[in-house]
Wavefront OBJ file of the C-alpha trace (Angstrom):
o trace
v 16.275 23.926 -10.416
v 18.091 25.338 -7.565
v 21.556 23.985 -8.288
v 24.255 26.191 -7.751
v 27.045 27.113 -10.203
v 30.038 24.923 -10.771
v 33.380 26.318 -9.668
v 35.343 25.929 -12.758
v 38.483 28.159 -13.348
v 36.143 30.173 -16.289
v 33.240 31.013 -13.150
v 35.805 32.733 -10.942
v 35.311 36.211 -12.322
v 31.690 35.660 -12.351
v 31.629 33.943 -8.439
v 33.479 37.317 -7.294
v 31.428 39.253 -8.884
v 28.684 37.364 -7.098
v 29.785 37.254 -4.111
v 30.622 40.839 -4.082
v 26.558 41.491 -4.852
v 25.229 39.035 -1.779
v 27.757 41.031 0.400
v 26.263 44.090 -0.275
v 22.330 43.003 -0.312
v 23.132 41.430 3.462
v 24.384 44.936 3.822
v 21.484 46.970 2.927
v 19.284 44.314 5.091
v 20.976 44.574 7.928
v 21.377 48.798 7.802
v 17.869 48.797 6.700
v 18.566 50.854 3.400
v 17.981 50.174 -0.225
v 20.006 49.896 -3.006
v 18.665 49.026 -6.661
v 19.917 45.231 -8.129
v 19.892 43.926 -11.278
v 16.950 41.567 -11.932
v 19.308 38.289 -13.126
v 21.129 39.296 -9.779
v 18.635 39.466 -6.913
v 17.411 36.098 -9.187
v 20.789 34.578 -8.396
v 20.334 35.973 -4.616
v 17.049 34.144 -4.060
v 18.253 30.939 -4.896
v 21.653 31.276 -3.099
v 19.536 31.573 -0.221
v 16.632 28.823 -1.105
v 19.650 26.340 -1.863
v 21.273 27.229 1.089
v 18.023 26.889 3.462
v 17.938 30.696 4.537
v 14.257 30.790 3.486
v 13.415 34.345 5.517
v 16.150 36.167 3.480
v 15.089 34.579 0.506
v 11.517 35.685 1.177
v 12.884 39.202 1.481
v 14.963 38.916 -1.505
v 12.092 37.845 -3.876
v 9.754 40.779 -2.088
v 12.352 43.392 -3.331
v 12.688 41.296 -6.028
v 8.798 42.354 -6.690
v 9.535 45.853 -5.763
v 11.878 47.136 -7.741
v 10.882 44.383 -11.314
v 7.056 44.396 -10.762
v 7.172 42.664 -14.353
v 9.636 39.414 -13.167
v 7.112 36.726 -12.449
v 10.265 34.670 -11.659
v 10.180 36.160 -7.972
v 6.092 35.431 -7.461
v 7.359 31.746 -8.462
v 10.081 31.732 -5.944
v 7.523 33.121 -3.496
v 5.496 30.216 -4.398
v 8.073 27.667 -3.773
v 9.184 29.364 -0.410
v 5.807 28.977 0.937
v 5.518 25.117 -0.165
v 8.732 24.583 1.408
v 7.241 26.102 4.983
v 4.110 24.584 4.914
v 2.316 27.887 3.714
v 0.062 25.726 1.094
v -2.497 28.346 0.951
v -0.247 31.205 0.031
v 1.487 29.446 -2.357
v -1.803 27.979 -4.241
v -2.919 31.861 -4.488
v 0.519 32.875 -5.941
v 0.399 29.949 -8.597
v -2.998 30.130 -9.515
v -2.307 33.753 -10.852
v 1.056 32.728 -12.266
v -0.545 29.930 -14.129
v -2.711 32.885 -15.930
v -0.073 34.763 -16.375
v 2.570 32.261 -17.854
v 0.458 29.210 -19.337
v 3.924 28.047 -21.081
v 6.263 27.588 -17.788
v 5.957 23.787 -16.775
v 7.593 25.634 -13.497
v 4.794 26.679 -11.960
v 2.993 23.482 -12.802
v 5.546 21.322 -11.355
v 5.564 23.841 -7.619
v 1.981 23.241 -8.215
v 1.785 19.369 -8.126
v 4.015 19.256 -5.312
v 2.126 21.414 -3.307
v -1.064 19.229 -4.194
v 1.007 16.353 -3.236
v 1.708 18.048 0.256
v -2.179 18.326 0.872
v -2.231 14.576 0.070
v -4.411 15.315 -2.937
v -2.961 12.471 -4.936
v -4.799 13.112 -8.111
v -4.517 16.652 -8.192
v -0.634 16.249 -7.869
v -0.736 13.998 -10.387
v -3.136 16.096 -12.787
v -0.132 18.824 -12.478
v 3.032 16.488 -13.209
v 1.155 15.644 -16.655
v 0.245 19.027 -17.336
v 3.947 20.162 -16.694
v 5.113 17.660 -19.145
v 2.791 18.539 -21.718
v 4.116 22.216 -21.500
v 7.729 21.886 -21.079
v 6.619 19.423 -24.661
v 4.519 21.883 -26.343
v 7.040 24.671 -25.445
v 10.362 22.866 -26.007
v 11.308 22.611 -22.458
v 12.912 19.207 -22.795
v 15.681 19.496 -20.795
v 13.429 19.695 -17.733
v 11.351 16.877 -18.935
v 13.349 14.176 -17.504
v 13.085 15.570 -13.935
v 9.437 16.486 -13.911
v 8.841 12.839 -15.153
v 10.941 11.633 -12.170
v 8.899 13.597 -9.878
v 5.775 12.213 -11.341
v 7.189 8.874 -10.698
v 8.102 9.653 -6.962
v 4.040 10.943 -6.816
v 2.997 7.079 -7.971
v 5.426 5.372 -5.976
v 3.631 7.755 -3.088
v 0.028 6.023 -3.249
v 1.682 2.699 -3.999
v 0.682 2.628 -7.861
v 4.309 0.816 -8.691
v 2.958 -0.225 -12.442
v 2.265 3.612 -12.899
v 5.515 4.535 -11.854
v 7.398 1.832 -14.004
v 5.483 3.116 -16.684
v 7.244 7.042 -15.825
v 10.556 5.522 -15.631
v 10.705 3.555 -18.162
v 9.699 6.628 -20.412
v 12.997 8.265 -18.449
v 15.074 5.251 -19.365
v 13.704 5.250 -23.184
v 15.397 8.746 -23.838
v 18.123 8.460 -21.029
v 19.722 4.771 -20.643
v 22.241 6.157 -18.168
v 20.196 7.931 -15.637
v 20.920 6.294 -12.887
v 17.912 7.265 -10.406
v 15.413 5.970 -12.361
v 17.544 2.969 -12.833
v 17.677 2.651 -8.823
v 14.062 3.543 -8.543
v 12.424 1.632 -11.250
v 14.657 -1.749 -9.813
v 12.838 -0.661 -6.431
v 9.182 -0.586 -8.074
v 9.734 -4.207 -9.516
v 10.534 -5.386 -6.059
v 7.618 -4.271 -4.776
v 5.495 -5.689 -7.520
v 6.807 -9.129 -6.435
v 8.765 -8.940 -10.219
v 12.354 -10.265 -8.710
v 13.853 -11.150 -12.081
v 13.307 -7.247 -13.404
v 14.415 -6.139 -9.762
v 17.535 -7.674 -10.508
v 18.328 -6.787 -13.804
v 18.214 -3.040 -13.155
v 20.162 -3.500 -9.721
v 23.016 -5.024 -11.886
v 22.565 -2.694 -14.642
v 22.643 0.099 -11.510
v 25.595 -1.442 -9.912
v 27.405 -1.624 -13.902
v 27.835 1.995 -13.281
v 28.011 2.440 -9.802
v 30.249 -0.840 -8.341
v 30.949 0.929 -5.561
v 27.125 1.921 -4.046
v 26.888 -0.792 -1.311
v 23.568 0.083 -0.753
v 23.115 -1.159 -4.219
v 24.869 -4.485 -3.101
v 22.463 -4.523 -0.108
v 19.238 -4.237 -1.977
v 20.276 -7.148 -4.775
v 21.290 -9.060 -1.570
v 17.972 -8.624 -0.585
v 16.181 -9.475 -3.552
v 18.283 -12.599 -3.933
v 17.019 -13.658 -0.600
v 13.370 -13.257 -1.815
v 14.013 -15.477 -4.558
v 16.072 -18.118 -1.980
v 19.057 -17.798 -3.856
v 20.695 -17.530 -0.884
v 24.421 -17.997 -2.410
v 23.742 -15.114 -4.429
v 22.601 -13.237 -1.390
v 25.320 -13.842 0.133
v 27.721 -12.402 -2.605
v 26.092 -9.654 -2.869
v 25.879 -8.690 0.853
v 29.811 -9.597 1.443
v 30.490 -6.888 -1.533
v 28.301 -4.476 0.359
v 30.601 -5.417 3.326
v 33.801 -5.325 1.188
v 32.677 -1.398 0.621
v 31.675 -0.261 3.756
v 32.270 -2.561 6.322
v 30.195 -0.351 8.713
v 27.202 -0.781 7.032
v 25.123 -2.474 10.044
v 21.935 -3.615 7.941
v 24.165 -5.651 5.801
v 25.886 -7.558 8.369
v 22.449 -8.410 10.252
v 20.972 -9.696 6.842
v 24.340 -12.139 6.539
v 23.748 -13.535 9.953
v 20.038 -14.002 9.608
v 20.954 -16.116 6.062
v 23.798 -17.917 8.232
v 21.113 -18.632 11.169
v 18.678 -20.103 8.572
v 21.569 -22.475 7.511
v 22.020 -23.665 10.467
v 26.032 -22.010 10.428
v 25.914 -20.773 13.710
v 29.176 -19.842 13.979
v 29.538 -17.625 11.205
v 25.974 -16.002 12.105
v 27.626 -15.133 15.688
v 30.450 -13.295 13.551
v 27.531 -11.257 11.843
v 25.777 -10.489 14.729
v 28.770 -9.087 16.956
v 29.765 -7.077 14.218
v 26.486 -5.319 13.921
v 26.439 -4.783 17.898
v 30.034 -3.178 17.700
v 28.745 -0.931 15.509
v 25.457 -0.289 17.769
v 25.727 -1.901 20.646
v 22.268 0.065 21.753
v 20.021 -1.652 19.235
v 18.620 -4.578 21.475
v 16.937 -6.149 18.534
v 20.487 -7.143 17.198
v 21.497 -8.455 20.659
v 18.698 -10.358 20.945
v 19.707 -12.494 17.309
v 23.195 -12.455 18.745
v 22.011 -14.040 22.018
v 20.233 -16.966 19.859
v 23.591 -17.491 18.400
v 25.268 -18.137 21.579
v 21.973 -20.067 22.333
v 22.207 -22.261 19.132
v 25.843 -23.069 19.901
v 24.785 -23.853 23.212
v 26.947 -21.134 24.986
v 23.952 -20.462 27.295
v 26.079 -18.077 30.104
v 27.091 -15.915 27.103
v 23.558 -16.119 25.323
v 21.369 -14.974 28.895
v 24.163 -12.258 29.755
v 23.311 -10.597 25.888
v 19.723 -11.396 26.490
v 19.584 -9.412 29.571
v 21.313 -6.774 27.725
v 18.866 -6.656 25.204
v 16.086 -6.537 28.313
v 17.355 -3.760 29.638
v 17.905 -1.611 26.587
v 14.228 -2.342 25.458
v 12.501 -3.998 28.167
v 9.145 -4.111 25.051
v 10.847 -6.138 23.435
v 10.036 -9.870 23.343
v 12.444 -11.680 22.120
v 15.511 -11.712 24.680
v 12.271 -12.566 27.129
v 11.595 -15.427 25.059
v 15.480 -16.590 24.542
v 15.779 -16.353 28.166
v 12.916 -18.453 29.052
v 13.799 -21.116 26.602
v 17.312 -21.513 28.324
v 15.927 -21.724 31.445
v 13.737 -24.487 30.271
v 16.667 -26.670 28.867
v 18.801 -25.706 32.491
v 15.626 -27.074 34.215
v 14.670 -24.108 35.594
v 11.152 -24.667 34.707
v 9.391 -22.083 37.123
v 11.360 -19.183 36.158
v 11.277 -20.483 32.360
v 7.595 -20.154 32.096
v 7.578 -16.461 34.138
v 9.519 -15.655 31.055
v 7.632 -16.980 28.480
v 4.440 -15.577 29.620
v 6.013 -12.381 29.169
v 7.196 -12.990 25.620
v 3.869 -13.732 25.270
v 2.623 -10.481 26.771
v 4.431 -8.749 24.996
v 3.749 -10.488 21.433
v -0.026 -11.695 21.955
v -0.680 -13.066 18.815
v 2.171 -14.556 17.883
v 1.197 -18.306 17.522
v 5.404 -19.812 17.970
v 5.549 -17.716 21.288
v 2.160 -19.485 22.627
v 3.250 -23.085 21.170
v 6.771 -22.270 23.441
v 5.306 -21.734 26.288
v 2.420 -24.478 26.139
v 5.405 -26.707 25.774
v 6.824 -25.653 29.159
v 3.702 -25.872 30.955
v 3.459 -29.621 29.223
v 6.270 -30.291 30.714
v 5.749 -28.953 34.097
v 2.784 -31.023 33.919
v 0.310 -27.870 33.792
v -1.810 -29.284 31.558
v -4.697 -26.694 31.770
v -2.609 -24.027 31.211
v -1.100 -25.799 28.282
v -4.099 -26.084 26.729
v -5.405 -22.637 26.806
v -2.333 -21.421 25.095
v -2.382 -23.769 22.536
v -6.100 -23.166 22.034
v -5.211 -19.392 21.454
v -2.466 -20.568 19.376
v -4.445 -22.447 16.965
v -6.969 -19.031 16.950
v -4.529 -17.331 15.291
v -2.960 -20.056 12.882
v -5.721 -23.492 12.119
v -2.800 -24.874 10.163
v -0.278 -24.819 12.605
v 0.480 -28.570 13.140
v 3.172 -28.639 16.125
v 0.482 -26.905 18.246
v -2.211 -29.431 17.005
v 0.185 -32.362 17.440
v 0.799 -30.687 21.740
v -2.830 -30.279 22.332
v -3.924 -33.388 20.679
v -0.981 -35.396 23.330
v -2.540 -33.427 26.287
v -6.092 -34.542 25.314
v -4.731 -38.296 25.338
v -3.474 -37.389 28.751
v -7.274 -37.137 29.802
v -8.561 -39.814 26.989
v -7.997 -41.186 23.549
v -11.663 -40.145 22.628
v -11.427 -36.747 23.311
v -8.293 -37.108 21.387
v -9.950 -38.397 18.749
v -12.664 -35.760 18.574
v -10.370 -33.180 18.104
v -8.155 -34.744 15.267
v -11.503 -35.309 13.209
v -12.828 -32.109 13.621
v -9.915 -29.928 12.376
v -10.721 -28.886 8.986
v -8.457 -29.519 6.270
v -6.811 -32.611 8.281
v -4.124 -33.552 6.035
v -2.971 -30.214 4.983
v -1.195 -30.790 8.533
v 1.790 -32.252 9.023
v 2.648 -36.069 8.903
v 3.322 -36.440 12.319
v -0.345 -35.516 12.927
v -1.585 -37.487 10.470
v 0.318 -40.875 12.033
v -0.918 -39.326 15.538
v -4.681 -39.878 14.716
v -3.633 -43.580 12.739
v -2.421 -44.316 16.371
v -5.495 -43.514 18.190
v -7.343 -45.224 15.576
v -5.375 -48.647 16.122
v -5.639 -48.001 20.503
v -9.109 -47.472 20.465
v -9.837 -50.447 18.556
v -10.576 -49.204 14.772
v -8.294 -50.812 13.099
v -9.469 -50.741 9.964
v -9.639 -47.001 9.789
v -6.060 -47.225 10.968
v -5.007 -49.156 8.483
v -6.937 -47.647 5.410
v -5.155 -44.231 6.654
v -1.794 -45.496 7.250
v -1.586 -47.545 3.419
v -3.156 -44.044 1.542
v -0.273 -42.264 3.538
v 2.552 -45.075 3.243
v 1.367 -45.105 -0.865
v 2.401 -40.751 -0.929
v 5.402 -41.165 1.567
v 7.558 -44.045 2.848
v 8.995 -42.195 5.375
v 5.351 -42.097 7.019
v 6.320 -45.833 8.662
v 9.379 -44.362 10.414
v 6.448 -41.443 12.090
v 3.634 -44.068 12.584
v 6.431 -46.045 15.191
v 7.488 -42.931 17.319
v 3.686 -42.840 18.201
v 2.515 -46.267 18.094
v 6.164 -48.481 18.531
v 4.241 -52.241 18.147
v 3.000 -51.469 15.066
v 6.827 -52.805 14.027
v 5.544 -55.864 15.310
v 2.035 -55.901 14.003
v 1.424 -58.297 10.873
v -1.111 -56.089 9.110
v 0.919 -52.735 9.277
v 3.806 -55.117 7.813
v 1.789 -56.499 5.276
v 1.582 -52.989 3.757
v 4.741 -52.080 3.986
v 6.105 -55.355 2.127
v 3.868 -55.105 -0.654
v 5.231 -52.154 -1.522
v 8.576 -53.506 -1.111
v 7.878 -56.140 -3.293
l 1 2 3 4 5 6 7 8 9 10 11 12 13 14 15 16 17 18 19 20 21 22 23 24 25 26 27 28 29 30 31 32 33 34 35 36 37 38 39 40 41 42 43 44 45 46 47 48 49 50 51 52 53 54 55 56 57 58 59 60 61 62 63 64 65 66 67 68 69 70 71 72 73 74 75 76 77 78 79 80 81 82 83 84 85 86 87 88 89 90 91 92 93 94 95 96 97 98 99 100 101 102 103 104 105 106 107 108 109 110 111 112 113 114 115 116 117 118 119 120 121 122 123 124 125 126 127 128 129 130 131 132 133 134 135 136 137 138 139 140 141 142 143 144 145 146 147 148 149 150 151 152 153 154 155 156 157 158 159 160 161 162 163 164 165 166 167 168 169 170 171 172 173 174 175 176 177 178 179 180 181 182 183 184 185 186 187 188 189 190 191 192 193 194 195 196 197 198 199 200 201 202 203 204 205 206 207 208 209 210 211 212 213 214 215 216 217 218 219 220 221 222 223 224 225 226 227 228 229 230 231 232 233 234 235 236 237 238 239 240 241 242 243 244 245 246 247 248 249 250 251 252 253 254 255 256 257 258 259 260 261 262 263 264 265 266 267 268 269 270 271 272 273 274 275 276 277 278 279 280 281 282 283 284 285 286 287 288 289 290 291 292 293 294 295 296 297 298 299 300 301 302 303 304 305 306 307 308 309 310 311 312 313 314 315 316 317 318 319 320 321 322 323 324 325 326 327 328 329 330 331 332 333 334 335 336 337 338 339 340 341 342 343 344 345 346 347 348 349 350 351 352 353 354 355 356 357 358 359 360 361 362 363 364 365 366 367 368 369 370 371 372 373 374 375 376 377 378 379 380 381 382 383 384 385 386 387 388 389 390 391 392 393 394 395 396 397 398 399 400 401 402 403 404 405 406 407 408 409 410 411 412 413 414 415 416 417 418 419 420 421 422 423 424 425 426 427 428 429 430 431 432 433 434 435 436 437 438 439 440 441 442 443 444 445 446 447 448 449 450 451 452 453 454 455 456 457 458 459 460 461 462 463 464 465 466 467 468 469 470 471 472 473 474 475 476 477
């Protein structure tokens, strides 16, 4: 709308000429005198200054605008859009709501009037006034400004979160215009937040087809490979990202978080010190680089980082938690558990962060404690088994029965993880029900060999005992 003119060879006459009129209307504002303007003029003068954010001279320009072409409805308009742009909603409803009466026919003013509706957060309105704008600039053979009022109408969907809506816009864009590349980027960004990865990709590739070098665009497919756990995909696509700008930070943190989850350690720690030379004040980002000195068990390196991380946001739990877990493996079990309970603090209902520190009060032999965190823990998440598996051991620590109890009365038992499952078999077969034992252990041996390997970390004569035996050679036979 408010683009300005190109500078080719052919404009130079006309950008003098330009020029020369700005000059002189700064002129008569600042001597406080008037001089008369041509109306296409003081139209070009008002958008030089709207483009150029000098909203209080355009304000002026479009009042003398008024005053000297009473007729030019072009300068209410610009009024209109000057007072949307300061947050002047009010003025600029009056303004349009006469213009629309005026000029029916100029999607314009429909289009400054949707986006002022969409200001107000009146969703539908806003929405009411995109259509109506199309249906003009149809009706009246405006269709070069079709395609942007349509993108607009799109960016008002993707606003409330109506994604199908928008696809729907921009895929009326991409009917008439194959090549338009924001509604390519956009429309790839509504599929991803449908959850539809396969489209997300297709227009990301079809976007990067004609724009190879937006790393951003790299980034985003990176991304949406990692939804779909295509993570050697992902990781092409983020090392092209790199390859363009290796100072983009987001896309060096998502490579070492893939690397972490692989267990490459090393090659995360290369991500991760990357990203804090490029912000070594983001203690998020130190905090996953002190886990990779932790996982690679380079503990002075990973508590110095951690501490780093502390003091540069000392809200933020994870360096708390890091530390806390190296203390516990250095045996500094006091000051281990200080710093776990602040992790906690700081991250109440996060179940993992409970489950760490009920482990270090296990093993401190602060059983009580234990088992108050790991009875908050299991508040948040029922189907979290490690934390069922700790509480259920510190329950045998006081008796098998109460042990026991506790196993049968989870719900949905065996949606929990094996280890549980062989857990209860081996209270079963110490408190003298063997037969319960032994129905459990052949239903789960009959699903999953493996369970005999489990069944002996928790009940080690059961290698020994003829009727657990029994069922495993049958099936071996």
């Amino acid at each position: 709308m408010f683009d300005e003119e190109d500078n080719d060879e052919g404009d130079g006459m006309f950008d003098a000429q330009f020029n020369s009129e700005l000059q002189r209307f700064e002129r008569m504002l600042q001597d406080h005198d008037e001089f008369y303007f041509d109306a296409e003029i003081l139209e070009q003068i008002v958008e030089h200054f709207i483009v150029n954010n000098q909203l209080k001279k355009g304000l002026k320009a479009a009042n003398f605008g008024n005053k000297q072409h009473p007729t030019n409805t072009l300068f209410d308009l610009r009024k209109a859009q000057i007072f949307s742009s300061t947050g002047q909603l009010k003025e600029s409803l009056l303004i349009l709501q006469n213009l629309e009466k005026k000029e029916p026919y100029n999607p314009e003013i429909f289009v400054t009037k949707a986006s002022v509706f969409g200001q107000l957060r009146d969703h539908p309105k806003a929405i009411k006034y995109f259509e109506k704008a199309i249906e003009v600039a149809q009706e009246y053979n405006h269709l070069e400004e079709l395609e942007e009022i349509r993108f607009d109408l799109a960016m008002e969907y993707e606003s409330i979160h109506n994604f199908q809506k928008a696809i729907q816009v921009l895929e009326e864009i991409l009917s008439e215009n194959t090549e338009n590349e924001a509604a390519i980027y956009e429309v790839a960004y509504c599929y991803e937040r449908i959850g539809n990865f396969d489209k997300c990709i297709e227009y990301y590739t079809k976007y990067i087809d004609n724009n190879p070098y937006s790393f951003t665009a790299w980034y985003n497919l990176g991304n949406i490979y990692f939804l779909k756990n295509n993570i050697e995909k992902a990781i092409w696509a983020y090392d092209y990202s790199i390859i363009i700008n290796g100072d983009f930070a987001s896309a060096h943190f998502n490579l070492g978080n893939i690397y972490m989850q692989n267990e490459e350690y090393e090659k995360a720690l290369i991500s991760y010190q990357k990203c804090a030379e490029l912000d070594d004040s983001d203690a998020l980002t130190l905090s996953y680089l002190g886990e990779a000195y932790e996982r690679l068990e380079r503990y002075e390196e990973a508590l110095s980082t951690y501490l780093t991380a502390r003091e540069l946001n000392p809200e933020l739990a994870e360096p708390w938690l890091g530390t806390g877990i190296i203390l516990e493996v250095q045996g500094e079990a006091s000051q281990a558990i200080n710093f776990l309970k602040q992790a906690v603090h700081l991250q109440p209902e996060n179940a993992n962060y409970r489950l760490v520190l009920a482990e270090a009060l296990y093993k401190s032999e602060r059983l009580t404690e234990a088992e108050t965190e790991l009875d908050r823990a299991l508040q948040l998440d029922p189907t979290y088994s490690d934390a069922v598996l700790l509480l259920a051991k510190i329950k045998i620590e006081y008796s098998l029965d109460d042990a026991l109890d506790f196993l049968l009365s989870i719900e949905n038992f065996h949606e929990h993880s094996k280890d549980v499952r062989m857990l209860l078999i081996a209270i079963f077969w110490q408190l003298g029900q063997k037969t319960d034992a032994l129905l459990l252990f052949k239903k789960e041996y009959l699903i999953d060999k493996g369970s005999a390997k489990t069944l002996f970390l928790y009940l080690p004569e059961a290698k020994n005992i003829p009727d657990f035996l029994k069922i495993i050679d049958i099936e071996n036979e």
